[in-house]
LORO-539198 format. One record per residue (C-alpha): residue number from 1; residue in three letters; x, y, z. Coordinates in nm, 3 decimals. Layout:
# LORO-539198
+------+------+---------+---------+---------+
! resi ! resn !      px !      py !      pz !
+------+------+---------+---------+---------+
!  NUM !  ALA !       X !       Y !       Z !
...
+------+------+---------+---------+---------+
# end
This chain:
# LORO-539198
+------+------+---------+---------+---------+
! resi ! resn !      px !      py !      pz !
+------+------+---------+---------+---------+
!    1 !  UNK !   3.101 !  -0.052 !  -0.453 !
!    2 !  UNK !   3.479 !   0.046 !  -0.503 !
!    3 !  UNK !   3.693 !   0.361 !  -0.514 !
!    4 !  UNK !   3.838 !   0.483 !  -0.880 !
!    5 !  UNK !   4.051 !   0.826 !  -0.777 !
!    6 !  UNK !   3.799 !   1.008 !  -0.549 !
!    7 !  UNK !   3.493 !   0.910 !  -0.638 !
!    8 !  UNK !   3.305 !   0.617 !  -0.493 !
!    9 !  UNK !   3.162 !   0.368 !  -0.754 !
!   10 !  UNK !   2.820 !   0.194 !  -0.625 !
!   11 !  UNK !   2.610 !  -0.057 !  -0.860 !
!   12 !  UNK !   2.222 !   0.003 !  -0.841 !
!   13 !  UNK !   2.055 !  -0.347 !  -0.786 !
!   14 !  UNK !   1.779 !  -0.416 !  -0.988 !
!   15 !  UNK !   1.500 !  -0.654 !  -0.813 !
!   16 !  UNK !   1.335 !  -0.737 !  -1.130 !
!   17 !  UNK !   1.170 !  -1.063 !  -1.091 !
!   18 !  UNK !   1.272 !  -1.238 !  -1.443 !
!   19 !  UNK !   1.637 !  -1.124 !  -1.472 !
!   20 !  UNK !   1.876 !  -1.423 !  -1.460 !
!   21 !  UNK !   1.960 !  -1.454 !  -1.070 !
!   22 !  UNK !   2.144 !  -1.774 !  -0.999 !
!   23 !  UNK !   2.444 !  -1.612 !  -0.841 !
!   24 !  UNK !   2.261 !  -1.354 !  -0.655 !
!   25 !  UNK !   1.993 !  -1.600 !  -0.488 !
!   26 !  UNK !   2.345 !  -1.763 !  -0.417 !
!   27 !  UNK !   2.456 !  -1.529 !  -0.200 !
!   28 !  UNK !   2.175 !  -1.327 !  -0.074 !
!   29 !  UNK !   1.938 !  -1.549 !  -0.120 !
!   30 !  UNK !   1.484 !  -1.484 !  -0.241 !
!   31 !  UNK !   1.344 !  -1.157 !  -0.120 !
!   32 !  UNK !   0.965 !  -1.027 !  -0.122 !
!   33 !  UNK !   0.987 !  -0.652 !  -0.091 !
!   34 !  UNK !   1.295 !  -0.390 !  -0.189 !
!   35 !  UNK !   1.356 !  -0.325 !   0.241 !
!   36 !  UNK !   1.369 !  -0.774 !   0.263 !
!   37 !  UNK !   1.635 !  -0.674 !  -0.012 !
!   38 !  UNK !   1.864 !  -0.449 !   0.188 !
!   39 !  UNK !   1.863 !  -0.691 !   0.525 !
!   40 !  UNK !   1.998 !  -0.969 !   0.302 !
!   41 !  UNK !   2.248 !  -0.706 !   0.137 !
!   42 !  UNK !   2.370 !  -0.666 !   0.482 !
!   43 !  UNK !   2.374 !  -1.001 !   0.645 !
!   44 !  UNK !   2.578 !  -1.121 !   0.305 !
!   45 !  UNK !   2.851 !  -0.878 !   0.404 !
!   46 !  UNK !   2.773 !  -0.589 !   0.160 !
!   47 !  UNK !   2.684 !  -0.222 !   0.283 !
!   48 !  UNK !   2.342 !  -0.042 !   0.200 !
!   49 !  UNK !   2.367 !   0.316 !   0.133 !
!   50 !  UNK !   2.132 !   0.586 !   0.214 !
!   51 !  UNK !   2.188 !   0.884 !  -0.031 !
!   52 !  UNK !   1.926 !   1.147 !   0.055 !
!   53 !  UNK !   1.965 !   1.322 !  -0.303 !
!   54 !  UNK !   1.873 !   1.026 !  -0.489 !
!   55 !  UNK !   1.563 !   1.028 !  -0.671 !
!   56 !  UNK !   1.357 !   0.681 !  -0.769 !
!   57 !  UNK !   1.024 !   0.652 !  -0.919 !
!   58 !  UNK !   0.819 !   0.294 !  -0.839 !
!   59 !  UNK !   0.552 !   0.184 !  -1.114 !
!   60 !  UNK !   0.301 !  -0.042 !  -0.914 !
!   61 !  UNK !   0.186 !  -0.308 !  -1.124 !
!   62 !  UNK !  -0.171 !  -0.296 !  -1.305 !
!   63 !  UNK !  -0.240 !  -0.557 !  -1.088 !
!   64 !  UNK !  -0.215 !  -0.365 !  -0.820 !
!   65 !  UNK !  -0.315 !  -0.027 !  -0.891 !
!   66 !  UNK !  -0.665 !  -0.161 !  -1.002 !
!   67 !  UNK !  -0.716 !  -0.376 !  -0.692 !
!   68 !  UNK !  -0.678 !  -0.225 !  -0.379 !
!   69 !  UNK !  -0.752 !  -0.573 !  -0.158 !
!   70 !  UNK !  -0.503 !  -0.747 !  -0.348 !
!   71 !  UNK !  -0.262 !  -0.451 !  -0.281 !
!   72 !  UNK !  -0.318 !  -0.478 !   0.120 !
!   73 !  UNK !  -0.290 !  -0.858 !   0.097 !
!   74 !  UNK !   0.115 !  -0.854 !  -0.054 !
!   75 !  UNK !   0.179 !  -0.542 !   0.170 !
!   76 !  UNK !   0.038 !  -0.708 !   0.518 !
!   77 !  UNK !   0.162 !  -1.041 !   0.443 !
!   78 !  UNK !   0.511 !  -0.901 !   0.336 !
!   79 !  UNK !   0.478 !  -0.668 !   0.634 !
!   80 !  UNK !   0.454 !  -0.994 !   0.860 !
!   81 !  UNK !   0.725 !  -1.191 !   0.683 !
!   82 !  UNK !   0.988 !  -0.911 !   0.731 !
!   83 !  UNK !   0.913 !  -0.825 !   1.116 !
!   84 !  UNK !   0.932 !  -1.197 !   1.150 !
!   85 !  UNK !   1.237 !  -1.277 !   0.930 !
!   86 !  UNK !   1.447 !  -0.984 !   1.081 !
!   87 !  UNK !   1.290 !  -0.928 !   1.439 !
!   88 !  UNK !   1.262 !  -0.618 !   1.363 !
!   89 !  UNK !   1.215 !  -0.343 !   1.625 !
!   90 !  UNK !   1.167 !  -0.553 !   1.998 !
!   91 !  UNK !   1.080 !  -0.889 !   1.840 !
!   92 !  UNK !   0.875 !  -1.080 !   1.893 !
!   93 !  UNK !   0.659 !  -0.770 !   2.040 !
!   94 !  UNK !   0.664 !  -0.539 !   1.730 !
!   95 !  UNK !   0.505 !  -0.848 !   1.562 !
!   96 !  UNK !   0.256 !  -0.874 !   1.812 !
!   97 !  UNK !   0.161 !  -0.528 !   1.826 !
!   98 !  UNK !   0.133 !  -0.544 !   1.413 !
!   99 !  UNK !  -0.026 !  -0.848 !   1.430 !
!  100 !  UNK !  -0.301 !  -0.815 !   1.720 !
!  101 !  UNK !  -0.327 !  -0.451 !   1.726 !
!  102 !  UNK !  -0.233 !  -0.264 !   1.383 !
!  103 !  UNK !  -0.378 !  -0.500 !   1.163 !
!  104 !  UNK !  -0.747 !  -0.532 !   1.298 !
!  105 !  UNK !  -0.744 !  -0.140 !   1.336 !
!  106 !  UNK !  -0.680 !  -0.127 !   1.011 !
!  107 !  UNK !  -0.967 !  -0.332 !   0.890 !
!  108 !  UNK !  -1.210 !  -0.201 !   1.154 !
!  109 !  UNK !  -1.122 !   0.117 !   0.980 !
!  110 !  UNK !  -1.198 !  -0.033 !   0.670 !
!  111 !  UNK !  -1.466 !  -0.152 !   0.733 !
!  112 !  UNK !  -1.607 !   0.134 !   0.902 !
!  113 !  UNK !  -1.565 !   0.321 !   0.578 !
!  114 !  UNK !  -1.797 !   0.037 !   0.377 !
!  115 !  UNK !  -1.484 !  -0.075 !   0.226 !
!  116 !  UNK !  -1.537 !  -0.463 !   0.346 !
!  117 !  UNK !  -1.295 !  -0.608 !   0.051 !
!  118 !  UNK !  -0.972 !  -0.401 !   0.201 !
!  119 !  UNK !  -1.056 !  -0.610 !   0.480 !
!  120 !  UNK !  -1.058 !  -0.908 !   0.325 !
!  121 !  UNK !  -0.758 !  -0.825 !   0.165 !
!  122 !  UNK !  -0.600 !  -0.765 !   0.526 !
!  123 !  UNK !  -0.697 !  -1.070 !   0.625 !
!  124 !  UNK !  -0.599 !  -1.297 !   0.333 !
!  125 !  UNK !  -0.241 !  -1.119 !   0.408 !
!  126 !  UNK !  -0.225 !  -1.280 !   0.729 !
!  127 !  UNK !  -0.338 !  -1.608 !   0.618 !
!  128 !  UNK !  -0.055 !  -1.627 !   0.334 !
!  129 !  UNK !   0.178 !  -1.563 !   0.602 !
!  130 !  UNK !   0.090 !  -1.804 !   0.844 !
!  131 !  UNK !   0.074 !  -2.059 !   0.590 !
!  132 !  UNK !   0.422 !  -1.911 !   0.451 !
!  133 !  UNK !   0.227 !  -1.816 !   0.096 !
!  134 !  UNK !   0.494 !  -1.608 !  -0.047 !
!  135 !  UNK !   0.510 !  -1.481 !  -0.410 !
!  136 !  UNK !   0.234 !  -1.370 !  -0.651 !
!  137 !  UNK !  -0.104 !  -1.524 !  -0.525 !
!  138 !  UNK !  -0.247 !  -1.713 !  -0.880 !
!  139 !  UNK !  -0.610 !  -1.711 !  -0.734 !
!  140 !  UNK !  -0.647 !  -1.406 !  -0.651 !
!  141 !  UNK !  -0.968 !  -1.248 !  -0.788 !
!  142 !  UNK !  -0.966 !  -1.014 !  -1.009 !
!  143 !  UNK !  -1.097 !  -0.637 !  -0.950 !
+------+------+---------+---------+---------+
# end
């Protein structure tokens, strides 16, 4: 971001997975999901700005939008990954609380609703990230 007169001039990152990105895995280094994103921005020295105004509209993959488990497996596993990689909140317990209390409530609750797969999906997410399984899952069945 820089100043030209009186307006500020910011540059919109774009996480797309197969642009070139030698030079920014250089300095910020791989993320999983856009929030990983903005804690590297900041621990590289940069500043992450909030504008309320702005308006951004998120296309989930195909993938994704067909298959619900597969969904809830990035989203828990990523959800680990960045309480872990950032302590986030009071660290360790705000991993502990997501990881011995949120997470089974949530498949209980799935479960509950005869929706076993969800939480299967839940609980593949928390086997990729105590294995450290990061990335798109190539085995994962599809819907």
């Amino acid at each position: 971001m820089r100043k030209e007169g009186n307006a500020l001039r910011a540059v919109l990152v774009q996480a797309s997975r197969h642009a070139p990105r030698k030079k920014r895995e250089d300095r910020i280094g791989r993320w999983e999901a856009a929030h990983d994103l903005c804690y590297r921005i900041r621990e590289a020295g940069y500043k992450v700005l909030y504008i309320p105004a702005a308006k951004l509209w998120h296309k989930v993959a195909s993938t994704l939008a067909k298959n619900r488990p597969l969904q809830l497996r990035y989203s828990t596993r990523n959800g680990l990954y960045l309480l872990q990689r950032h302590r986030v909140g009071f660290y360790p317990l705000s991993l502990l609380v997501h990881l011995f209390l949120v997470c089974p409530f949530k498949m209980a609750l799935f479960a509950a609703l005869l929706r076993g797969r969800n939480s299967l999906g839940i609980y593949r997410g928390i086997q990729d990230w105590r294995c450290g399984r990061f990335g798109w899952i190539r085995d994962a069945p599809s819907p």
